[in-house]
Structures are given as C-alpha cells and as structure tokens.
C-alpha positions as CSV (number, residue, x, y, z in Angstrom):
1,X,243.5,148.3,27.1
2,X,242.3,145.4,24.6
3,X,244.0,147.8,21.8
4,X,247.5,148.5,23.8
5,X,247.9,145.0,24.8
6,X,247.1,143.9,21.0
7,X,249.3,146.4,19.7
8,X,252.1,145.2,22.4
9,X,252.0,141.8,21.2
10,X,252.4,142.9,17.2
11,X,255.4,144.3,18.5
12,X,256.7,141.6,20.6
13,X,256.1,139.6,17.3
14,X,258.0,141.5,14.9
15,X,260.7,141.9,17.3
16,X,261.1,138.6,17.7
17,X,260.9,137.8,14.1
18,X,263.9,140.5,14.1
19,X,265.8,139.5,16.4
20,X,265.4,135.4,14.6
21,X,266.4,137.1,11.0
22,X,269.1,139.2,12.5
23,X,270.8,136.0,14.1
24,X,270.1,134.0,11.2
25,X,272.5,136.5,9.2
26,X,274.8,136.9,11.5
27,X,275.2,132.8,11.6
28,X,275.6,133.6,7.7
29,X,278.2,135.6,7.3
30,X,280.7,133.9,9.8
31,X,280.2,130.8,8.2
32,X,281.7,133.0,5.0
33,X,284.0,134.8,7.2
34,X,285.0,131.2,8.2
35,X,285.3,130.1,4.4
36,X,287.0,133.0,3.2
37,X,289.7,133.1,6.0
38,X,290.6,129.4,5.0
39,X,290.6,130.2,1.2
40,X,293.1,132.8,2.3
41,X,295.2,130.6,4.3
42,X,295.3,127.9,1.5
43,X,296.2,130.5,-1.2
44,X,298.9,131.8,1.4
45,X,300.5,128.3,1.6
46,X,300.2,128.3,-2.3
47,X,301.8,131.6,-2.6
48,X,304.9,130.8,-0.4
49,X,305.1,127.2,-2.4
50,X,305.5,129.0,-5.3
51,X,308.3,131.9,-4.2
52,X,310.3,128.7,-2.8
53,X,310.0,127.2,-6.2
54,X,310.6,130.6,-8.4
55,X,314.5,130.9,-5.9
56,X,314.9,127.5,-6.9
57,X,314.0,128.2,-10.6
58,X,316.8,131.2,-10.4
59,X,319.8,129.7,-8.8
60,X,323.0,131.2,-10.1
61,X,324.4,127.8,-11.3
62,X,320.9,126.7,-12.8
63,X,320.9,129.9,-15.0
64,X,324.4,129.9,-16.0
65,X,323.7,126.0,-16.9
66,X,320.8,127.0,-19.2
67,X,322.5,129.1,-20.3
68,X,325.3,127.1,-22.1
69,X,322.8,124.8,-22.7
70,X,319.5,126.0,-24.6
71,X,321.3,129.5,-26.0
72,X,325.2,128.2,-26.2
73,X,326.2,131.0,-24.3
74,X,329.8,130.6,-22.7
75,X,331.9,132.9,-20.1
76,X,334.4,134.8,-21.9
77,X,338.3,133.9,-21.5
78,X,341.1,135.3,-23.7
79,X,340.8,132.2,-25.9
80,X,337.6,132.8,-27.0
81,X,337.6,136.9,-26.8
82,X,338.6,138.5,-30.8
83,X,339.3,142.2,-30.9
84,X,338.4,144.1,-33.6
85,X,340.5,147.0,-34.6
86,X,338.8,149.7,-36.8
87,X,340.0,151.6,-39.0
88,X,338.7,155.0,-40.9
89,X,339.4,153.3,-44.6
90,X,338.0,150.0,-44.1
91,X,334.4,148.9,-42.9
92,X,334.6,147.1,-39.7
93,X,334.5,143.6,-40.3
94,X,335.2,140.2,-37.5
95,X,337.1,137.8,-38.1
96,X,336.4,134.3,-38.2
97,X,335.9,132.4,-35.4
98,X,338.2,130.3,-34.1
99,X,337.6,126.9,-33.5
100,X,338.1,126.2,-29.7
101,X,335.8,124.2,-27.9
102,X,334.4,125.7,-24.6
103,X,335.7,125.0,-21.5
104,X,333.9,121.9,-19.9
105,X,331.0,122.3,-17.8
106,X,331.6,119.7,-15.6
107,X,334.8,121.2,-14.1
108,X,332.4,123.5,-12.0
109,X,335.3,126.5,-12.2
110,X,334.0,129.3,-13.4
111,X,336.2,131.3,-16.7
C-alpha cells in the first residue's frame, strides 16, 4: 500500500508539473499569436497607405505632366506631325524639324 500510494503521488507530481508547463506555453504562444496579429494589422494599414499613394503617383494628368516635363514629350497635332514619304531610289531620310513651340500646358485642353 506504502508503494501504490508513493507511486500515486509521483504521478500526481509529474502531472501537475505538466499540466503548470503545458499552461505556461499555452500563455506563450498567444502572447505571440497576440504580437503577430498586430504586426499584421499595422503592415495592413501600411500596405493600403501605400496603394492610395501609388493611384495618386499614376494619375492620368500627373503622368502626362511628367511627361512634357522630365522627357519633353508632347501630344501630337498636325503642326507638329511630318510625314515621310519613301521612295525606292532614295534612303529614307526626315526632315527638319520645324520650329513650333508646344502647345501650353496650362490651357489644360488636351491636343
């Protein structure tokens, strides 16, 4: 009876130890459950900042602004279009620009 009731208590012990350790790491991993799921929400806020920013980057009238600004690009009208004819005896070659300025930008009317 001695040995039963000896061996009954080991084994309330280690259950008990157990059950402490098994809490313990359950506490553990919702606190990073917990921090993960805010690190998520954070980086989903961050995520939609940055798609409102990227459709403001690519406006229509932003890019067509840049446009004639950094690479001098300008819409094509009939003043500033040259045709080149070619013919089979002569190499292909385009004439010279002409010297019209572009159409000003501050109009907002589009060629």
């Amino acid at each position: 009876m001695l040995r039963l009731n000896l061996l009954l208590a080991i084994v309330l012990l280690g259950s008990c130890v157990w059950l402490i350790r098994t809490s313990h790491e359950s506490r553990r991993l919702f606190v990073a459950l917990e921090r993960a799921q805010s690190e998520s929400h954070e980086l989903q806020i961050d995520f939609e900042r940055l798609e409102v920013d990227k459709r403001a980057q690519a406006t229509p009238l932003r890019v067509e602004r840049l446009a004639r600004e950094k690479l001098r690009m300008y819409g094509n009208s009939p003043t500033l279009t040259q045709y080149v004819s070619a013919s089979a005896s002569s190499p292909m070659v385009a004439p010279a620009a002409p010297s019209v300025a572009p159409p000003a930008a501050a109009s907002g009317a589009r060629p």
